[in-house]
C-alpha positions in Angstrom: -117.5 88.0 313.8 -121.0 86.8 315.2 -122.2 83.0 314.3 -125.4 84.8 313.0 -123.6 87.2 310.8 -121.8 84.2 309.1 -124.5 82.4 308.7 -126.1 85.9 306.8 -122.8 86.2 304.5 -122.9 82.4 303.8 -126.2 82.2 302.5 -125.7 85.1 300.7 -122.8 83.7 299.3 -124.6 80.6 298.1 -127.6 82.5 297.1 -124.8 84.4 294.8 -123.5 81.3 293.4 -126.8 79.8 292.6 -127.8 82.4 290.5 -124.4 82.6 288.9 -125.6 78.9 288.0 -128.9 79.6 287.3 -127.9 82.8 284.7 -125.0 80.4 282.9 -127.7 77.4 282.7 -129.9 80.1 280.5 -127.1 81.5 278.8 -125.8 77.6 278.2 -129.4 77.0 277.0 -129.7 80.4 274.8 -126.7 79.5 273.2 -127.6 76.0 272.3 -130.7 76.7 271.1 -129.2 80.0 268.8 -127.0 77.0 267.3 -130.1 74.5 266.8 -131.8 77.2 265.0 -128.8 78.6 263.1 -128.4 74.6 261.6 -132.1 74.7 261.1 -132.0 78.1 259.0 -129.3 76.9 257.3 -131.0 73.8 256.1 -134.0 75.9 254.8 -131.5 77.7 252.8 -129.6 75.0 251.3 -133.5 73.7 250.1 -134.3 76.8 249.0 -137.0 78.2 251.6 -136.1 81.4 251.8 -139.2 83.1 253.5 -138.6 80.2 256.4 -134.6 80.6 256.5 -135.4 84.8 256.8 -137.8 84.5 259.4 -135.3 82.4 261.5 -132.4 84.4 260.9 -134.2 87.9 261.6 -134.8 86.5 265.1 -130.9 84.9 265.5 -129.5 88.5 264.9 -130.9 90.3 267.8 -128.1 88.6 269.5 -125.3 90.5 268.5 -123.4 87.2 269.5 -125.1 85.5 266.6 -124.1 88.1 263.7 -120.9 86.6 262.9 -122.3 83.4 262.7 -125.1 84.1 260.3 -123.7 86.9 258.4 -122.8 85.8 255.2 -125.9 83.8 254.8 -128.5 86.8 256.2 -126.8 89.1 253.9 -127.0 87.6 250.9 -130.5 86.0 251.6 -131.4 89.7 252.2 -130.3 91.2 249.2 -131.8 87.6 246.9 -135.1 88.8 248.3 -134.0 92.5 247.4 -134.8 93.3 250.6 -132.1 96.2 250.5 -133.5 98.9 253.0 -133.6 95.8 255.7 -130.2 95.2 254.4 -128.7 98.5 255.1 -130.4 99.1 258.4 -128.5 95.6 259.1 -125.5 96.4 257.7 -125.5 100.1 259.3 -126.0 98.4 262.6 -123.3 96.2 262.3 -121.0 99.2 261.5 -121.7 100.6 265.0 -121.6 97.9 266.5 -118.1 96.7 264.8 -116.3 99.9 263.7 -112.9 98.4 262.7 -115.0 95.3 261.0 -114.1 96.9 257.1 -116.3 94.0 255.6 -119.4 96.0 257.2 -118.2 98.6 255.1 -117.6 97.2 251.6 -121.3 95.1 252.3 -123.0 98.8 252.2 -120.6 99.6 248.8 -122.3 96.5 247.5 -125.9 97.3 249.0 -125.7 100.5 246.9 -124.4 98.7 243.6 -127.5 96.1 244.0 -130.2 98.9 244.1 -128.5 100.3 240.9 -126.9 103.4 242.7 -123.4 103.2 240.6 -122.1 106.5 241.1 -123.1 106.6 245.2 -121.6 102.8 245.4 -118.5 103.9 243.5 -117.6 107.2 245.4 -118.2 105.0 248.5 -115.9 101.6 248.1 -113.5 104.0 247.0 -113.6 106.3 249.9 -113.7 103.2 252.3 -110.6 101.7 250.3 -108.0 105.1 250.5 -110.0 105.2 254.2 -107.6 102.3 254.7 -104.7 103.7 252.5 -102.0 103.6 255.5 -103.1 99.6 256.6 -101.9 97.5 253.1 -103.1 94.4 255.6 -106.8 95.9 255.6 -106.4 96.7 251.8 -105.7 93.2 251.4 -108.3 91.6 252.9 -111.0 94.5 251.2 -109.2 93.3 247.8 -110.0 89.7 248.8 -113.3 90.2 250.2 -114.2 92.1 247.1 -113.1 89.6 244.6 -115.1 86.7 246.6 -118.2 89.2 245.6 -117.0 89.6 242.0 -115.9 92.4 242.1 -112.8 92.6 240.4 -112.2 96.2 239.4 -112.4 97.3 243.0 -110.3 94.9 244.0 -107.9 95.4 241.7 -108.0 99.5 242.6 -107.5 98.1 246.8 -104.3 96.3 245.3 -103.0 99.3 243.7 -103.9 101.4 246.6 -101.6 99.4 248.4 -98.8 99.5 245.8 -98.5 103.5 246.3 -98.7 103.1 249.9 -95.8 101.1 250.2 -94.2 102.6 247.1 -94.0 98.8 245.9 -95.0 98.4 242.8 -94.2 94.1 242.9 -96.1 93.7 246.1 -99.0 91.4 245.2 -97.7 89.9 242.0 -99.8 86.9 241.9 -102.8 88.2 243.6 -103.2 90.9 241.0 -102.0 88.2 237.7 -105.6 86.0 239.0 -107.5 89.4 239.2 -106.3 90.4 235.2 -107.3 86.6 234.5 -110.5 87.0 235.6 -111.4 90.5 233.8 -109.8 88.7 231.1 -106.8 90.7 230.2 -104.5 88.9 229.8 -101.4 90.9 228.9 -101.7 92.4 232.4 -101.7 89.2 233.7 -98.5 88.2 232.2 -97.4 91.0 233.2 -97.4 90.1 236.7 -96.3 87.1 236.4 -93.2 88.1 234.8 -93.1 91.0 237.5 -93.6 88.2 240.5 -91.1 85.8 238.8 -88.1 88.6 238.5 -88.7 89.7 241.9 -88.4 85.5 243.0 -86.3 83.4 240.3 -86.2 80.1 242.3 -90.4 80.0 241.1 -89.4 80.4 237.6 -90.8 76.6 237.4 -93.7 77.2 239.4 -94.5 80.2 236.9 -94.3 78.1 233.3 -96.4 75.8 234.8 -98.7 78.2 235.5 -98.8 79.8 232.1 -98.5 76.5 230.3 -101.9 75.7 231.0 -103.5 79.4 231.3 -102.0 80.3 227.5 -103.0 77.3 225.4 -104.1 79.3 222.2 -101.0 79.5 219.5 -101.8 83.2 219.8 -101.3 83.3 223.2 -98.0 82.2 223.4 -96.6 84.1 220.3 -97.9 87.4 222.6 -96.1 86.3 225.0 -93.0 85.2 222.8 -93.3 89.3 221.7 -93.5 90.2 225.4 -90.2 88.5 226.3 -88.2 89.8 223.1 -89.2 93.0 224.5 -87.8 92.7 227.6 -85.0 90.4 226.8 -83.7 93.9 224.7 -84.5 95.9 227.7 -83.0 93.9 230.6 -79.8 91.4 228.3 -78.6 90.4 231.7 -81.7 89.0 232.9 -81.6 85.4 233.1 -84.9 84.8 234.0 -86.1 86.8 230.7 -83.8 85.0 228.6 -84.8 81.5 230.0 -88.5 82.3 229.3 -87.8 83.0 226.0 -86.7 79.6 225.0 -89.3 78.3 227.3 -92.0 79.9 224.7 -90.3 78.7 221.8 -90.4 75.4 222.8 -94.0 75.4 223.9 -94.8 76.4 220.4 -92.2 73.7 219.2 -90.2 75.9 217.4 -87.1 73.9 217.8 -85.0 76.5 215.9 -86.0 79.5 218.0 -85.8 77.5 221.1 -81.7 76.9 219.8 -81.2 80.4 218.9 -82.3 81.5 222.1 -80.4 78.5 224.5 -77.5 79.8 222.3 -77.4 83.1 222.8 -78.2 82.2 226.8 -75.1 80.4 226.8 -73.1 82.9 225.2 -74.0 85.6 227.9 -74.4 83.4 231.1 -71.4 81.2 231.0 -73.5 78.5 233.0 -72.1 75.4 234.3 -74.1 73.3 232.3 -75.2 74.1 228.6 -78.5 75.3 228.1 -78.0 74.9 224.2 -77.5 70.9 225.6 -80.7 70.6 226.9 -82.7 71.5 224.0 -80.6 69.6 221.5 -82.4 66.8 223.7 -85.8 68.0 223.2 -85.4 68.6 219.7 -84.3 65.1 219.5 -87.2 63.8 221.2 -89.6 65.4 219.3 -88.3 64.4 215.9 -86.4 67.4 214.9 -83.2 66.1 213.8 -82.0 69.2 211.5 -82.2 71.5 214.4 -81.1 68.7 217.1 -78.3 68.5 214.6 -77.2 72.0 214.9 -77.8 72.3 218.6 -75.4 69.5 219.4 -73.3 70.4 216.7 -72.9 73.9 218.2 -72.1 72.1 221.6 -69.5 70.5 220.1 -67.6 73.2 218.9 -68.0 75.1 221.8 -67.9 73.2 225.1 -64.6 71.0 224.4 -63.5 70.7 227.6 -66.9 70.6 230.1 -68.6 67.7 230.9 -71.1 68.6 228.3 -68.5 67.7 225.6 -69.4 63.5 225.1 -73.1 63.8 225.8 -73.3 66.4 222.7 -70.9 64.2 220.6 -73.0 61.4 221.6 -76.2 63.2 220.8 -74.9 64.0 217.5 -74.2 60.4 216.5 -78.0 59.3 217.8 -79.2 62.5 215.9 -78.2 61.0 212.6 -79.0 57.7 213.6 -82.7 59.1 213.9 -82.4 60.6 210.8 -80.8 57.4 209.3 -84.0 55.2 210.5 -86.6 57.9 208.9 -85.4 57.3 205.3 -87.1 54.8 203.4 -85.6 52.2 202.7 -83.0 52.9 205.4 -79.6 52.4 203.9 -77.2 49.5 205.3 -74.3 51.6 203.9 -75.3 54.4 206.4 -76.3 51.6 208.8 -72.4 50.9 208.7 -71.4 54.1 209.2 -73.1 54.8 212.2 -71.4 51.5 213.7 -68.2 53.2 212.9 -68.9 56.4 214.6 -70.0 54.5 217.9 -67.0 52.1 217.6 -64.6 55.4 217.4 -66.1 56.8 220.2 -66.5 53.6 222.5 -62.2 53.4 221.7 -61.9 57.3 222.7 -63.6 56.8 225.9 -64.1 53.4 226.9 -64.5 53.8 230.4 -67.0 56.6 230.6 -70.7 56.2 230.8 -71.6 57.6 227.6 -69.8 54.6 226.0 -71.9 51.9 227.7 -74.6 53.8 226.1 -73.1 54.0 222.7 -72.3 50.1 223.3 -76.6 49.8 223.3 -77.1 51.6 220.5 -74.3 50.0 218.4 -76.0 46.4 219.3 -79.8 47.4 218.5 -78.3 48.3 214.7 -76.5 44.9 214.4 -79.9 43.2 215.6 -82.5 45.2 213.2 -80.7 46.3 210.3 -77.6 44.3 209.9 -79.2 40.8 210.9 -76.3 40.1 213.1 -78.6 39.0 215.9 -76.0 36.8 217.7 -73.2 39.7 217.4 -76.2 42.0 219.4 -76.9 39.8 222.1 -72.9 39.1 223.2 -72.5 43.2 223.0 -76.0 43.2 225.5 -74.7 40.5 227.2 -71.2 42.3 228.3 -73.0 45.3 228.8 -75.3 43.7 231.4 -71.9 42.3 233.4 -70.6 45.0 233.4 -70.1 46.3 237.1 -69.1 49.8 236.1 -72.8 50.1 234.2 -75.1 52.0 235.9 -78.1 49.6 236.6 -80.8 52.0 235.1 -78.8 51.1 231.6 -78.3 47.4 232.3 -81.9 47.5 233.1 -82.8 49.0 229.3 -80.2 46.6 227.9 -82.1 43.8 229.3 -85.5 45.0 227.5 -83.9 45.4 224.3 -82.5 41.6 224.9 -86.1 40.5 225.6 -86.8 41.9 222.4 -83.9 40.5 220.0 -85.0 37.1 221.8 -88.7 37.4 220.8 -87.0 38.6 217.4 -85.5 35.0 217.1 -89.1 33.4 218.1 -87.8 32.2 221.5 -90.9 34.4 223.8 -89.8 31.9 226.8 -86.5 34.1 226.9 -88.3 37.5 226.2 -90.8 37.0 229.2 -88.3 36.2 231.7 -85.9 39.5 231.0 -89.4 41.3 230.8 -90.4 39.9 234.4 -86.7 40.7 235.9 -86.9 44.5 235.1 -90.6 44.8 235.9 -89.4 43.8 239.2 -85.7 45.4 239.7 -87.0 48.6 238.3 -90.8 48.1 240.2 -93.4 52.2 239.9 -90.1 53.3 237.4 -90.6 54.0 233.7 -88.3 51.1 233.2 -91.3 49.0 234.9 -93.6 49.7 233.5 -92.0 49.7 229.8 -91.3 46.1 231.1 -95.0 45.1 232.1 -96.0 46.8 228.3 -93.7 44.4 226.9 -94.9 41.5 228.7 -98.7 43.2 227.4 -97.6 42.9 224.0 -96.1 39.1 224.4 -99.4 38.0 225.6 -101.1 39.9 222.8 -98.4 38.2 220.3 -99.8 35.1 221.5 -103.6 35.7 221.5 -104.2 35.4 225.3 -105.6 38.5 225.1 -107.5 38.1 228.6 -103.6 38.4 230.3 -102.5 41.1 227.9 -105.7 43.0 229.1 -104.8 42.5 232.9 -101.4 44.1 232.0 -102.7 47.2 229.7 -105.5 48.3 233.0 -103.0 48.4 234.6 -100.6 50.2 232.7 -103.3 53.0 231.8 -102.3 54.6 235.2 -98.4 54.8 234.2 -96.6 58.1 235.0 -95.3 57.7 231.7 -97.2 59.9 229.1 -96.4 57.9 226.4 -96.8 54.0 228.2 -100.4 55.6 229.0 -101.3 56.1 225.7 -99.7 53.2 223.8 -101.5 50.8 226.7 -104.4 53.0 226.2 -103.9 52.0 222.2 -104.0 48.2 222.5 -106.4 48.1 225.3 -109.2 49.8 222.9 -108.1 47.7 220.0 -108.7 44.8 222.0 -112.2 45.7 223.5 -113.2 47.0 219.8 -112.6 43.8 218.4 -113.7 41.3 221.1 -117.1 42.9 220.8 -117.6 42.5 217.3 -116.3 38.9 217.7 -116.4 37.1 221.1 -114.0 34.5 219.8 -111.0 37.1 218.8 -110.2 35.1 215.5 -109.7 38.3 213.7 -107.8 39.7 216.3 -105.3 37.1 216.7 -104.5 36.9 213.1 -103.7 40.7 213.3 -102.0 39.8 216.4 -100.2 37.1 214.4 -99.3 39.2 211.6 -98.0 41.7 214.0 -95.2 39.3 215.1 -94.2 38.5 211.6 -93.4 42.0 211.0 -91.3 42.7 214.3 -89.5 39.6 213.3 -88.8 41.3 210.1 -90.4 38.1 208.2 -91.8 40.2 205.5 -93.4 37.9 202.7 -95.0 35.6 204.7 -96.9 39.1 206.7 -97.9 40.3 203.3 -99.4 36.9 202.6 -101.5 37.7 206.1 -102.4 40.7 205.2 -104.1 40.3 201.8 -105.7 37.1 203.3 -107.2 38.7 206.2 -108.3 41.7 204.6 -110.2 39.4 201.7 -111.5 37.6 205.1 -112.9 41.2 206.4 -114.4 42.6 203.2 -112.1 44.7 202.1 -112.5 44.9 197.7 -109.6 46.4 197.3 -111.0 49.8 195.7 -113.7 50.3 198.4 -114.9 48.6 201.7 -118.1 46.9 202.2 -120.8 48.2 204.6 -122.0 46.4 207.6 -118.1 44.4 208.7 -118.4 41.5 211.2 -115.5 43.9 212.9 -113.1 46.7 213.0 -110.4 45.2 212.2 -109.9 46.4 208.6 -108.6 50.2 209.3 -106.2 48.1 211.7 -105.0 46.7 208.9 -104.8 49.2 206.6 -102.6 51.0 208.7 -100.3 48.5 209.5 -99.5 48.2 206.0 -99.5 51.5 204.7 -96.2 51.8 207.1 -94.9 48.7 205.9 -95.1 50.0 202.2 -93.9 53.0 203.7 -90.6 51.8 205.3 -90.3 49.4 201.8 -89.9 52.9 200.2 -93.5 52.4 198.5 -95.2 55.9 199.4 -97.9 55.7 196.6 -99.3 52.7 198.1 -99.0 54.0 201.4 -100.3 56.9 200.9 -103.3 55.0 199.0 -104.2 53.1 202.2 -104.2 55.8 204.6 -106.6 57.3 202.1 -109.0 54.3 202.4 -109.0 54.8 206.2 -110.2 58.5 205.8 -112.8 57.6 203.6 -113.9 54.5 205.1 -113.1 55.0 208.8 -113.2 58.8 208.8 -114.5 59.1 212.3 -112.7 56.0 214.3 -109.4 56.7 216.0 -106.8 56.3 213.2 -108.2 58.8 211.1 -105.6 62.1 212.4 -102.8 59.5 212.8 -103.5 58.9 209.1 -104.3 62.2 208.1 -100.9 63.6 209.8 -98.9 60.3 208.3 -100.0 61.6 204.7 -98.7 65.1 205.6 -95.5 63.6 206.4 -95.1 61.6 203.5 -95.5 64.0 201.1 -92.7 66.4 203.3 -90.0 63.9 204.2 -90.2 61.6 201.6 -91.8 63.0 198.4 -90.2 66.3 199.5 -93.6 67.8 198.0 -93.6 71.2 200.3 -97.2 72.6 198.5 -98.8 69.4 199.3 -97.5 68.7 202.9 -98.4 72.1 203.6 -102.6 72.0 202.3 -102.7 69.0 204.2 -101.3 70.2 207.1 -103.4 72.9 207.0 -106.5 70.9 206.6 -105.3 68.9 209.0 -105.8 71.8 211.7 -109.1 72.4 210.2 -110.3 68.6 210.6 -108.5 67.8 213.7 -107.7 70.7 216.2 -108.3 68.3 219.2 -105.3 65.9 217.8 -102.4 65.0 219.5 -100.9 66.1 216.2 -101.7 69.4 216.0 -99.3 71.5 217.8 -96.7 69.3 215.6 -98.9 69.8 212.2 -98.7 73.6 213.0 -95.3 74.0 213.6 -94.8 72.1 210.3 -97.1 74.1 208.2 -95.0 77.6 209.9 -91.8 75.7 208.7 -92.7 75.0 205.6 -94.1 78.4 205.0 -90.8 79.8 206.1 -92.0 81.4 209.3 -89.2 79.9 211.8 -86.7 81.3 208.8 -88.1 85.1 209.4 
């Protein structure tokens, strides 16, 4: 090789290179200023200068590099404008260019559907949809793409397409239950759920949550209560169907249902645990003692020897202790009873857990309705050294402690037990029924400034039912502060409060009638224009004291002056729903607990009451019977 002819191939060489450079610089440069212009369109959009964020955009997609960039944007802009022929020239172009690109495809479906073509838009998305018959991952996405553009009924026919392809008919359970939820049909969308959830029973959770909140309307649920009957008869060795069926009942707190149906579960599965168990549990919780009776009752009789045995004999003893405690007066004779029952099983089984927590209940009736305070505390206090007690028990038997020591006016006591579990059981339920406690002391004691720092807190509890009963006192506080800076009225209340969880009747009474005469009350009627708000407070507090005294006329008499007088403040439905209950439980006066029941419904739908109130009035009527 000559020197000159490597001189020639070198500077052609470098003459290459540079304009390798030279074309990459441009192309670097093109491709930032596509991006500057793309953010700059954008911006015009999101103001709402069309005309400005067109223009820009028109000159962006002459760069086929720039179409997937700007196409959602240029699209829709286009057909805003109803620019549609510009928009199928586009979209046309884009098809050539991108072939396999369905989305091209469906945007000239919905081209023809804007200009009002129906039957041309239809023929086409549903050509381009069986077009894709033998790829279910293209149907998907068409599905998907079509439902982002709202439309549903396509989406739902790309779904189905994919279903015969496959010969599936359970592929794309959930995708097609939120398509039937947004066309609004609702028994196809319960369908699928029901579909998905058979086809996957470890989501059986996952799906009640899911229907919990999408069927809140009583009607809803009874559909879908008729649904699973249905198929319960059709498939009797389905668990899942049979588990969802005293799922509904209890969501529409049908207690009775919900232990017909756990009982006939149990009878066919032969589960480890009892599902009959479990809702005797519920039921108990929410207040239905007949059919918590029967549930454990059944239990009982029928799971001897399983581990379910003592917790359902157990159950059955704090059933009728419930039950016991809702009659007014409550009976020392039955109080005694009860005792006995705990004692017998304590001596049965002294060593199992279920005794320790028979040995808590036993104390709490010596302290409230025996007056045996001292006997209480030495049963607390062996519980609580007790090394064989599990520490989430000794925890609760140091909260009721606090309490049988505030009981016996020593707060110093309460406070510290309070303090101990608030910090043993710290972000528990325990805790935080701790920190309420310690609320409530400083309430007791008119430092209502402490008791506040508490209840803010305490409004962010994982605990339902802490929430709402920190919730309670924190309002009644504010309310009352702001109608009087200095709290007197307030720390009366407060102060009568006390007397009454210290069981010192009389001298509340005595605070009652002087504090009312103090807030205007005229015994018939209340005067307009009260320095504060503490009257319907009052009122309330002692139309359960009459209540519990086994004086429901004047009970029911006071709750009556807070509807008329304090009709729109926040104890009117607890009111409203007490009368209901008097009238059932006490009066046993089924015509009246049911009108106001019904009115009830009528007045208050919102209510935390209501789903209660309903299931009520459907008792009463006979309705859980048929």
């Amino acid at each position: 090789m000559t020197y000159s002819y490597y001189i020639s191939i070198k500077y052609y060489n470098t003459k290459l290179l540079l304009c390798m450079f030279i074309t990459l610089a441009k192309f670097s440069f093109a491709c930032a200023q596509d991006q500057s212009d793309i953010q700059i369109a954008n911006e015009y959009l999101l103001k709402g200068e069309k005309e400005k964020a067109l223009k820009i955009y028109e000159s962006l997609v002459k760069n086929p590099e720039n179409a997937t960039l700007i196409h959602n944007n240029y699209f829709t802009l286009l057909l805003e404008l109803e620019k549609y022929k510009e928009a199928e020239s586009y979209v046309e172009h884009q098809i050539k260019l991108n072939p396999t690109q369905v989305s091209y495809r469906v945007d000239l479906g919905i081209i023809y559907l804007k200009t009002g073509d129906q039957q041309k838009a239809d023929r086409y998305l549903r050509s381009v949809i069986r077009g894709n018959a033998d790829d279910v991952f293209h149907l998907k996405m068409i599905s998907d793409y079509l439902a982002m553009h709202n439309l549903v009924d396509y989406a739902e026919y790309s779904l189905l397409e994919a279903r015969k392809a496959t010969h599936n008919p359970s592929q794309f359970c959930l995708e097609m239950a939120n398509l039937y939820r947004l066309q609004n049909k609702q028994d196809k969308m319960v369908e699928e759920y029901l579909n998905y959830v058979t086809q996957t029973p470890g989501n059986n959770s996952y799906i009640k949550n899911l229907l919990q909140v999408l069927l809140a309307k009583p009607e809803e649920l009874e559909s879908l209560e008729r649904l699973l009957y249905d198929k319960v008869q059709q498939n009797p060795n389905s668990e899942v169907y049979a588990d969802l069926l005293v799922w509904v009942n209890l969501q529409e707190k049908n207690f009775y249902g919900a232990f017909i149906q756990a009982r006939a579960f149990d009878k066919r599965f032969h589960k480890e645990t009892s599902k009959t168990l479990e809702i005797a549990q519920i039921t108990l919780n929410n207040r239905d003692y007949e059919n918590a009776d029967k549930s454990f009752t059944y239990v009982v009789k029928e799971f001897v020897n399983t581990p379910d045995y003592l917790p359902a004999r157990l159950g059955l003893i704090q059933t009728r202790e419930a039950k016991v405690k809702k009659t007014y007066p409550v009976n020392n004779d039955s109080v005694k009873y009860l005792i006995k029952e705990y004692n017998l099983f304590i001596t049965e089984y002294p060593d199992n857990p279920n005794s320790h927590e028979a040995r808590l209940n036993e104390a709490l009736l010596y302290a409230y309705y025996l007056d045996q305070k001292d006997s209480a505390i030495r049963k607390l206090d062996v519980l609580i050294d007790n090394n064989h007690v599990s520490s989430y028990l000794k925890a609760r038997a140091k909260l009721e402690l606090g309490d049988i020591y505030l009981l016996m006016e020593e707060p110093w006591e309460s406070t510290l037990l309070y303090s101990q579990v608030e910090k043993t059981e710290r972000e528990t339920s325990l805790g935080y029924e701790a920190k309420l406690r310690n609320a409530k002391l400083s309430y007791y004691k008119g430092d209502f400034k402490l008791a506040q720092e508490h209840l803010d807190i305490l409004k962010q509890a994982t605990t339902r039912e802490i929430a709402n009963d920190a919730m309670d006192l924190s309002m009644r506080i504010k309310e009352n502060i702001a109608f009087d800076s200095t709290g007197a009225a307030l720390r009366k209340f407060a102060t009568i409060e006390l007397l009454l969880y210290q069981n010192k009747i009389s001298e509340a009474m005595t605070g009652i009638r002087t504090l009312k005469k103090e807030e205007g009350d005229q015994d018939s009627t209340v005067s307009h224009g009260l320095s504060s708000t503490i009257l319907d407070d009052l009122y309330w507090l002692e139309a359960n004291l009459r209540m519990k005294q086994g004086e429901f006329e004047q009970a029911l008499a006071l709750l009556q002056r807070i509807l008329d007088n304090f009709g729109e403040d926040i104890l009117a439905d607890d009111a409203y729903f007490l009368q209901g209950e008097i009238y059932e439980e006490q009066l046993h006066n089924k015509n009246k607990a049911m009108e106001i029941y019904r009115e009830f419904l009528n007045r208050f739908p919102g209510s935390v009451h209501a789903a209660e109130a309903r299931k009520r009035f459907r008792q009463l009527r006979g309705d859980a019977l048929q």
